[in-house]
C-alpha atoms as one frame of an Amber mdcrd trajectory, in Angstrom:
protein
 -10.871 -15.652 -10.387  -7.920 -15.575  -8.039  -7.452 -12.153  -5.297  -4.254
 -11.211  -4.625  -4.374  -9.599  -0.756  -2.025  -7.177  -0.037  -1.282  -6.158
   3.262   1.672  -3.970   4.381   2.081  -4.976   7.869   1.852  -8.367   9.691
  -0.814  -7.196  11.718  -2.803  -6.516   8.406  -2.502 -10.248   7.262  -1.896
 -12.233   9.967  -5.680 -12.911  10.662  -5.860 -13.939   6.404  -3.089 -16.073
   6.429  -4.317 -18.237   9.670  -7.541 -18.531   7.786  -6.258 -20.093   4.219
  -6.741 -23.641   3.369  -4.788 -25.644   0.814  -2.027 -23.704   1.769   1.524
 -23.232  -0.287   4.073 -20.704   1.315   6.892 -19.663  -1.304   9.342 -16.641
  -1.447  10.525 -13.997  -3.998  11.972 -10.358  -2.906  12.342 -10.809   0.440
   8.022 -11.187   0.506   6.286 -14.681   1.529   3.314 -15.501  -0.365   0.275
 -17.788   0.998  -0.809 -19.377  -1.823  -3.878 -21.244  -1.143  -7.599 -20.899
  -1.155  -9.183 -18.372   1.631 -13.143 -18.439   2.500 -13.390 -20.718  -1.063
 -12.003 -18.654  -3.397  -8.373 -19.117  -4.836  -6.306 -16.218  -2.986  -2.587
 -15.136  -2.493  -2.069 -13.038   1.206   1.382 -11.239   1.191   2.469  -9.118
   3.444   4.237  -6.264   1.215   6.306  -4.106   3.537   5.774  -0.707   4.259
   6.000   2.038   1.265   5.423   2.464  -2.238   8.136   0.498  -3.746   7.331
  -2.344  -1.940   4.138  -1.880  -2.584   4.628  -1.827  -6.744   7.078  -4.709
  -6.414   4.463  -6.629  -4.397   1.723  -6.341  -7.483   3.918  -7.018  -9.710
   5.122 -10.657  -8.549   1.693 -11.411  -7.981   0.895 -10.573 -11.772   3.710
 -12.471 -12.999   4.478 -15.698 -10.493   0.813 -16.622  -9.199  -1.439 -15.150
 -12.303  -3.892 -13.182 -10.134  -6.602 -11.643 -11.410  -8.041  -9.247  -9.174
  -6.048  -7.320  -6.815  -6.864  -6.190  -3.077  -5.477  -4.180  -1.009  -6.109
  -4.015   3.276  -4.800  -2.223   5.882  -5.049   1.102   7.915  -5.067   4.410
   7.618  -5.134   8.124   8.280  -8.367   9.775   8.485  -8.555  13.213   6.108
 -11.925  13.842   6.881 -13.810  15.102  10.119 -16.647  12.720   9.583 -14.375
   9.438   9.578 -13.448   8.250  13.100 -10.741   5.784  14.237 -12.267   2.398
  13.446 -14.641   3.825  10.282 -13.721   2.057   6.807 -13.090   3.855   3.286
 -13.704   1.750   0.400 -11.421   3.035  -3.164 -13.034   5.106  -5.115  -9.844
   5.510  -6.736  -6.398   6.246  -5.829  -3.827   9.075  -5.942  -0.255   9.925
  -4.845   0.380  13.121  -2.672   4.206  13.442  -2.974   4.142  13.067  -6.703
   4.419  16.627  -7.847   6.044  17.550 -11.607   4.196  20.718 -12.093   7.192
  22.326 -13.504   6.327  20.252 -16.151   2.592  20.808 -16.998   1.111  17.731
 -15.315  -1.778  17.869 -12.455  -0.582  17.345  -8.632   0.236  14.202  -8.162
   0.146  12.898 -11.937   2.626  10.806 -12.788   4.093  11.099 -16.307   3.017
   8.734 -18.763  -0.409   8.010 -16.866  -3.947   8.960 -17.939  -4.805  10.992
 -15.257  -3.613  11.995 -11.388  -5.715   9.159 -10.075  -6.206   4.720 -10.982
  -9.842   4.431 -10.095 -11.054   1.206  -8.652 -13.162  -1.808 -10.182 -17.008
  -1.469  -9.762 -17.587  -4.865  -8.912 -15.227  -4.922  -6.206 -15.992  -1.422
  -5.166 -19.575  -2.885  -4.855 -18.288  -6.467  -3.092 -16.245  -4.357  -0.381
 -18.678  -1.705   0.236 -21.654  -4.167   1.182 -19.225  -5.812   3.103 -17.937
  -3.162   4.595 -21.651  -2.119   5.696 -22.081  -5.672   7.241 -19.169  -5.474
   9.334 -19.454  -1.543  10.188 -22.889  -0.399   9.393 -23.215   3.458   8.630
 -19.656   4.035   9.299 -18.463   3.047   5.593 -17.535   6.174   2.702 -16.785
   5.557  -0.852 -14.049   7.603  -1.941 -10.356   8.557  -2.590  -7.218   7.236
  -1.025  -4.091   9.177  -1.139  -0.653   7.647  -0.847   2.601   8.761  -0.007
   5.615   7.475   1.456   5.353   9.974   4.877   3.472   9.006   8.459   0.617
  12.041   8.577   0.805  13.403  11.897   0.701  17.662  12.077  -2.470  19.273
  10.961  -0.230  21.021   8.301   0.575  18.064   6.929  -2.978  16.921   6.488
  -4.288  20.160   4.969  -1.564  19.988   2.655  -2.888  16.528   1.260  -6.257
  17.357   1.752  -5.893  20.783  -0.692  -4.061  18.690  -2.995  -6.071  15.647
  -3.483  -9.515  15.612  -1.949  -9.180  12.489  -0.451 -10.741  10.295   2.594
  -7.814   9.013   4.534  -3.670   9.073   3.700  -1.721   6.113   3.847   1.467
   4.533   2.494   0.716   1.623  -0.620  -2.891   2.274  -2.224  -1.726   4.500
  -4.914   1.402   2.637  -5.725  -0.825  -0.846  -5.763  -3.181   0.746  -8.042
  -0.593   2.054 -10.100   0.965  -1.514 -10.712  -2.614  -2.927 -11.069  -3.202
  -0.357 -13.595   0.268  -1.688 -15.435  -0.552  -4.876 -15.274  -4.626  -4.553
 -16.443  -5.366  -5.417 -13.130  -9.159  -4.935 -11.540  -8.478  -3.733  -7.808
  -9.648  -1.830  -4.273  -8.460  -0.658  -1.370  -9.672  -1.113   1.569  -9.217
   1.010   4.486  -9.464   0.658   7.992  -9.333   4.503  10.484  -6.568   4.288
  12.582  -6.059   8.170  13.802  -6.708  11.653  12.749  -3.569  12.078  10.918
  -2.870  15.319  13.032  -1.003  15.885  16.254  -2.723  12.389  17.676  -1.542
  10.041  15.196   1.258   9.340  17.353  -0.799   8.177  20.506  -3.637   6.970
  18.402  -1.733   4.777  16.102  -0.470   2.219  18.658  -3.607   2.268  20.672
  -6.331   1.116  17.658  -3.847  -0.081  15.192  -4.640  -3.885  15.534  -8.250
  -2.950  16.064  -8.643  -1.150  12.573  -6.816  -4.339  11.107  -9.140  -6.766
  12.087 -11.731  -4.468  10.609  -9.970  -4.575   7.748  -9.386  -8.580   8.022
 -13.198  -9.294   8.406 -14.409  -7.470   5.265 -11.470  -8.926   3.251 -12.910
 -12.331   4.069 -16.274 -11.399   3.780 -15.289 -10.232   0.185 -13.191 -13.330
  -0.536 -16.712 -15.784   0.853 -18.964 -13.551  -1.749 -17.053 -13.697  -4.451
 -16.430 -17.564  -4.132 -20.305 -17.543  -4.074 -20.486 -15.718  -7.024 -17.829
 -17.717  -9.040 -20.013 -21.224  -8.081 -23.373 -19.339  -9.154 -21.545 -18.409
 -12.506 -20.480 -21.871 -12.827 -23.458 -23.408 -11.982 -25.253 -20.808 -14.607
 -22.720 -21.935 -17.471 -22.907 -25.974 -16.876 -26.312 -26.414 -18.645 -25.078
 -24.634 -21.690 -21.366 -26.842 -21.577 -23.781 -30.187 -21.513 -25.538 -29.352
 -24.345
């Protein structure tokens, strides 16, 4: 197995990068990968950039130039629901955009053409990985759910009702769908991870600044915590398999 971490910000990744070992630093579209090998298990930590096109472009280097196999995705977002407070975690359900809207054309809100469906839902295993992590780092303060993307900062209660009627989703931010998307391209297992960092309403201005790099390092811990479970995981596997090899 090797994780490809996706972060959209430097405050997202900084924490992963300082904590890689074996550590190779290359460049392609203007992004700098950290190949190396984080809490045991072979990782990539890129920071993407901000938006869905970076975002999509970001996947799909890491599918073709440092053959990940699992994809994850950290950061911070919006809250959409009453019950999530600034510093809570959502773990992917699955993922959908909120500015994708062809209608006009027969297709659900937000359904691109040429997908399956309006939403790219998440791998169990990891859904299962993050979520007990999650729980570790945050106890009781952790929802399973959806994550709606679009390239917009949510901050007027119009705004959020608007995404909340269309989708049904936890928090808003701007990269889950489009990562999921490219994952789903690419046959690509993934999460997102999700970090409260306002109330996507009339706060999200003052609130974003003020708990921004708090909700990262949230988001930092449980990425690690994944990363040091699945290594686990791969040695027990290997460790299973040996006997049978020897024989």
């Amino acid at each position: 197995m090797k994780l490809g971490i996706i972060g959209a910000m430097a405050v997202e990744v900084e924490t992963l990068k300082e904590a890689m070992e074996s550590l190779q630093v290359s460049h392609r579209c203007g992004m700098e990968f950290f190949d190396g090998k984080l809490c045991g298990l072979d990782a990539v930590v890129v920071q993407s950039g901000v938006g869905k096109v970076n975002a999509a472009l970001c996947v799909q280097v890491l599918a073709d130039c440092y053959d990940v196999t699992h994809v994850l995705n950290t950061g911070i977002a919006g809250s959409l629901c009453a019950e999530l407070d600034i510093g809570d975690l959502v773990v992917s359900r699955d993922a959908m955009y909120h500015d994708m809207d062809v209608r006009v054309f027969g297709y659900p809100a937000g359904q691109v053409p040429g997908t399956e469906s309006p939403q790219f839902s998440a791998d169990p295993m990891l859904i299962e990985q993050a979520q007990a992590a999650a729980e570790r780092i945050h106890a009781g303060h952790v929802r399973i759910g959806r994550v709606a993307s679009g390239d917009q900062f949510i901050c007027t209660p119009e705004q959020k009702e608007a995404i909340i009627s269309l989708t049904g989703a936890l928090c808003t931010e701007m990269e889950g769908a489009a990562i999921a998307h490219a994952a789903w391209k690419n046959h690509l297992p993934f999460v997102i991870i999700r970090a409260i960092s306002d109330k996507a309403d009339n706060s999200a201005e003052m609130d974003y600044p003020t708990f921004e790099a708090q909700a990262a390092q949230h988001c930092a811990r449980v990425t690690m915590m994944v990363a040091a479970r699945l290594a686990e995981t791969n040695e027990e596997k290997s460790a299973a398999e040996l006997p049978a090899i020897q024989k």
